[in-house]
LOSEDO-219004 format. One line per field, with one value per residue (C-alpha): x, y, z. Coordinates in nm, 3 decimals, always signed. Layout:
% LOSEDO-219004
u = c(X | ...)
v = c(Y | ...)
w = c(Z | ...)
This chain:
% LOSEDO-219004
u = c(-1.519 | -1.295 | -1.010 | -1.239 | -1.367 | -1.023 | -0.921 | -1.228 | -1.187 | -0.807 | -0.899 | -1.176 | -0.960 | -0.669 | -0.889 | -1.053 | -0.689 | -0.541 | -0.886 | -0.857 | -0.471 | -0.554 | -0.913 | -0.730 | -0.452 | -0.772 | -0.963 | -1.209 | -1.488 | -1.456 | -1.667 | -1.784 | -2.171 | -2.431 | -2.735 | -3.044 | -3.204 | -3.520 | -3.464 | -3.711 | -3.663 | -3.977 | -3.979 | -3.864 | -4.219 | -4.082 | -4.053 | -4.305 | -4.567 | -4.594 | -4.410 | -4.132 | -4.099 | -4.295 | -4.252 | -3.973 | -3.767 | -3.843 | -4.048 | -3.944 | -3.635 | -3.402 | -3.097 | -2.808 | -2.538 | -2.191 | -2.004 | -1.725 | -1.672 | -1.550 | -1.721 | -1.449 | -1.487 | -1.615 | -1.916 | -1.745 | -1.836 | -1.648 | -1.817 | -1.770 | -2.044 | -2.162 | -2.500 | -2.668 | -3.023 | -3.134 | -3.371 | -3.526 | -3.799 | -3.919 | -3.952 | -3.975 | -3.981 | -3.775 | -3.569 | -3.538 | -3.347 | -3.422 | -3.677 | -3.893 | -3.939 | -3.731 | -3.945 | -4.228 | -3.932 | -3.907 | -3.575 | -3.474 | -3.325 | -3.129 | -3.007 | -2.774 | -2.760 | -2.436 | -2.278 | -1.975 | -2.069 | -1.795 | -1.964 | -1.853 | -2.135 | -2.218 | -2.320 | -2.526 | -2.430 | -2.575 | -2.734 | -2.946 | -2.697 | -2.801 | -2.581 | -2.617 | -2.459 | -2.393 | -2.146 | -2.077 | -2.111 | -1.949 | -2.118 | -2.040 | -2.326 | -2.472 | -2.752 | -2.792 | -2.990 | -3.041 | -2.701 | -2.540 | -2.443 | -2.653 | -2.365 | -2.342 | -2.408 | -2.065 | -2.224 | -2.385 | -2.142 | -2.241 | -2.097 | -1.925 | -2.031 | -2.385 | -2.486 | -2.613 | -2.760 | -2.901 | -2.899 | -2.841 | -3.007 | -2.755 | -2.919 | -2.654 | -2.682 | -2.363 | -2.010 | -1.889 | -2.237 | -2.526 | -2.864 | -2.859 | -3.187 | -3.044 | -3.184 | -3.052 | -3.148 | -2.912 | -3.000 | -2.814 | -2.869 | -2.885 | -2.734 | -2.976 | -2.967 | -3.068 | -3.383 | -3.482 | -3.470 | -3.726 | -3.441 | -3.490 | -3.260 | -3.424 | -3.289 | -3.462 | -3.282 | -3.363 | -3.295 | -3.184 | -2.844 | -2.556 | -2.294 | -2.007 | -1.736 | -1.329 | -1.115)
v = c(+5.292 | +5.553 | +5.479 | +5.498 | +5.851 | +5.967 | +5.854 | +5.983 | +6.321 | +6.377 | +6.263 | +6.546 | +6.799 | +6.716 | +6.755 | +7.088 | +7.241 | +7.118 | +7.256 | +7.602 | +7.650 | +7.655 | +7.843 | +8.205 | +8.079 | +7.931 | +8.230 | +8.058 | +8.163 | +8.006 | +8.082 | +8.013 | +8.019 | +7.986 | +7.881 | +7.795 | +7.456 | +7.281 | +6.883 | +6.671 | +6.323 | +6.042 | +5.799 | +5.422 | +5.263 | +4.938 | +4.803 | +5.073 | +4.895 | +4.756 | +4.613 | +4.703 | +5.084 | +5.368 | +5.542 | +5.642 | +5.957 | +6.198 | +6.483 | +6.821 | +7.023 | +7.280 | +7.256 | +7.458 | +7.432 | +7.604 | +7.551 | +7.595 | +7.539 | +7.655 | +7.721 | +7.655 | +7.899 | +7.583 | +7.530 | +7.252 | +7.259 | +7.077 | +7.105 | +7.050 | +7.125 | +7.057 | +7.018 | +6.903 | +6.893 | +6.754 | +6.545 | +6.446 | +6.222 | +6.016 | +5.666 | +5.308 | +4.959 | +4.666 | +4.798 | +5.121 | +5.013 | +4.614 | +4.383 | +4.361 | +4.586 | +4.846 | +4.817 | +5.076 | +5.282 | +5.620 | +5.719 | +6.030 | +5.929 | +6.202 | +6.237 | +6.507 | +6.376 | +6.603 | +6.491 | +6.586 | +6.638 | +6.585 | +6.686 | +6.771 | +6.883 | +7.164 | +7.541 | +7.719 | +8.044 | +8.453 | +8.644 | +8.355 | +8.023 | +7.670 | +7.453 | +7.060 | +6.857 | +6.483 | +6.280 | +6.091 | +6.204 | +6.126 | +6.013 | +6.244 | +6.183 | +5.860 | +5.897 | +5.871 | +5.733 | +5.940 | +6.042 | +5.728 | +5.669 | +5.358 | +5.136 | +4.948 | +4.555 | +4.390 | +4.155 | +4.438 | +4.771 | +5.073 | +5.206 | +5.574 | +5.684 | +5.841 | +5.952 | +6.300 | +6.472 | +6.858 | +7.198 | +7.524 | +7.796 | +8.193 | +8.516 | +8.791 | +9.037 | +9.224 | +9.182 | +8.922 | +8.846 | +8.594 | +8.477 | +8.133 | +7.863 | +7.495 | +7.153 | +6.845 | +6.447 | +6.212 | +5.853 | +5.724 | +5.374 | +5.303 | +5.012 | +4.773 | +4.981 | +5.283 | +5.111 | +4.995 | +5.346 | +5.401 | +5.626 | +5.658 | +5.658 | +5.927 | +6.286 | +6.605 | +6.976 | +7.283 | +7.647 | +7.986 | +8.162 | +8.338 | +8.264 | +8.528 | +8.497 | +8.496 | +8.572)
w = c(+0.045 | +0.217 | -0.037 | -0.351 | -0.203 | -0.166 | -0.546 | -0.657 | -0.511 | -0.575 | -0.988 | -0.988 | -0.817 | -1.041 | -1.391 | -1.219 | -1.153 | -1.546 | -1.683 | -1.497 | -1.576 | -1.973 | -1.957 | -1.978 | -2.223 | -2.459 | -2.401 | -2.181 | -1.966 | -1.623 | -1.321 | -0.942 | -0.842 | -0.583 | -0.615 | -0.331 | -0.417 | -0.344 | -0.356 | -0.399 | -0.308 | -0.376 | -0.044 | -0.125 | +0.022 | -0.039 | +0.362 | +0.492 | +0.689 | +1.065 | +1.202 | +0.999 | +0.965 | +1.010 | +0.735 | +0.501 | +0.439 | +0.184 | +0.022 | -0.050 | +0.138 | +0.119 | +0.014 | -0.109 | -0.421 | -0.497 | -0.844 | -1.035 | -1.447 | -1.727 | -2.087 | -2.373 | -2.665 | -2.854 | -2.626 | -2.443 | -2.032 | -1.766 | -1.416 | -1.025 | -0.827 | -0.449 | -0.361 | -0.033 | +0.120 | +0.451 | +0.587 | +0.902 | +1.003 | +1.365 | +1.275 | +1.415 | +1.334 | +1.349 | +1.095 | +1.264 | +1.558 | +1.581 | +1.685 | +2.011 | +2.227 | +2.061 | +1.738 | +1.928 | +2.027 | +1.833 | +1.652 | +1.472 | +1.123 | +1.007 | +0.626 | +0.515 | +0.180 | -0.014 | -0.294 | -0.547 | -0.908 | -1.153 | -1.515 | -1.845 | -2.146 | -2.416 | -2.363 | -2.641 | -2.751 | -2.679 | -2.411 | -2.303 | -2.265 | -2.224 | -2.007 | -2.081 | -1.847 | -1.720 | -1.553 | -1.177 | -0.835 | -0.546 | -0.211 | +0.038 | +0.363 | +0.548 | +0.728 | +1.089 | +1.367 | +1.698 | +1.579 | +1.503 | +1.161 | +0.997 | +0.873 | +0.561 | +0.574 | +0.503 | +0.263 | +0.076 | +0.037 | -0.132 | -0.418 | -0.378 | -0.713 | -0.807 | -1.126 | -1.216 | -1.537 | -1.558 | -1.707 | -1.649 | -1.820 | -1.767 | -1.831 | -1.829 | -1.559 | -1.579 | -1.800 | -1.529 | -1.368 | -1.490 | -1.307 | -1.276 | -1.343 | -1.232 | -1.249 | -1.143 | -1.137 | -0.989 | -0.971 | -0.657 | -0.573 | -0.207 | +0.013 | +0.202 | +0.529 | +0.359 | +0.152 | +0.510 | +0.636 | +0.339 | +0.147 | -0.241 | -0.528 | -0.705 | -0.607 | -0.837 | -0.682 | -0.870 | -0.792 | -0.843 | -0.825 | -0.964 | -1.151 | -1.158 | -1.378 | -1.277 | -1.579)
């Protein structure tokens, strides 16, 4: 999984670099932004009951996001973006940290839950722009229990790769400065430890931000 990370990563950061080389040269508008998120995240109740866990991990948190992309002339968008929210819930179970006696035995399941969007799409036109956007993200965070990470069963690894759709909605502020409205869904399947942790696939973060442009 560490190798597909890796290729993953260096692939993004190779198509960001070629894409921000030609954005001046093509008359381009390419720029960096910030944005503070609320995530949303519906629990996976699937294995919530005694004596098997608690309850799940989930709900509403904070998060934060930081972007970079460009806006051809044409419309065209390419995107990288990182966003991240964290959770943290006191749970126990059998599937928390095993069976008798440690099933009554209280854990702190921690979930940091980042990930790398890689995203191309199409940007309407004036004042007022519309960003449409889709593509893959990259699993950054595992969660952990009383600070150990929960490892993935050998028989059942995880795919690296999420998948993330959105938009953006720019008001311009200033001649390099827009407000920023962003929404995000990313459908990111979970391994079998996770859905015994009670962690969902479904991820919604939406916030506010700006977007300041660099050429």
């Amino acid at each position: 999984m560490a190798a597909s990370l890796l290729r993953a990563s260096s692939l993004a950061t190779a198509l960001l670099i070629a894409t921000a080389a030609g954005a001046r040269a093509q008359g381009a508008d390419a720029g960096i932004s910030g944005a503070a998120l609320l995530a949303v995240q519906p629990i996976d109740d699937g294995y919530v009951g005694s004596p098997y866990l608690s309850e799940g991990i989930g709900g509403s948190a904070p998060g934060f996001g930081a972007g970079f992309n460009v806006i051809l002339p044409a419309g065209f968008v390419i995107a990288a973006e990182y966003t991240t929210a964290f959770y943290e819930q006191e749970q126990n179970g059998r599937l928390v940290l095993g069976g008798f006696p440690l099933e009554s035995v209280p854990a702190t399941t921690r979930l940091r839950d980042s990930l790398l969007h890689v995203m191309a799409g199409y940007a309407t036109h004036g004042a007022t722009r519309t960003v449409f956007l889709g593509g893959v993200s990259i699993k950054l965070d595992r969660a952990t229990i009383d600070d150990v990470e929960a490892e993935e069963y050998e028989t059942d690894p995880a795919s690296p790769l999420a998948f993330t759709g959105g938009i953006d909605v720019l008001r311009r502020l200033a001649d390099r400065a827009d407000l920023l409205i962003t929404g995000r869904y990313t459908f990111n399947p979970r391994d079998t430890r996770l859905q015994y942790l009670g962690i969902g696939p479904h991820i919604i973060r939406a916030g506010a931000g700006v977007r300041i442009r660099i050429n």
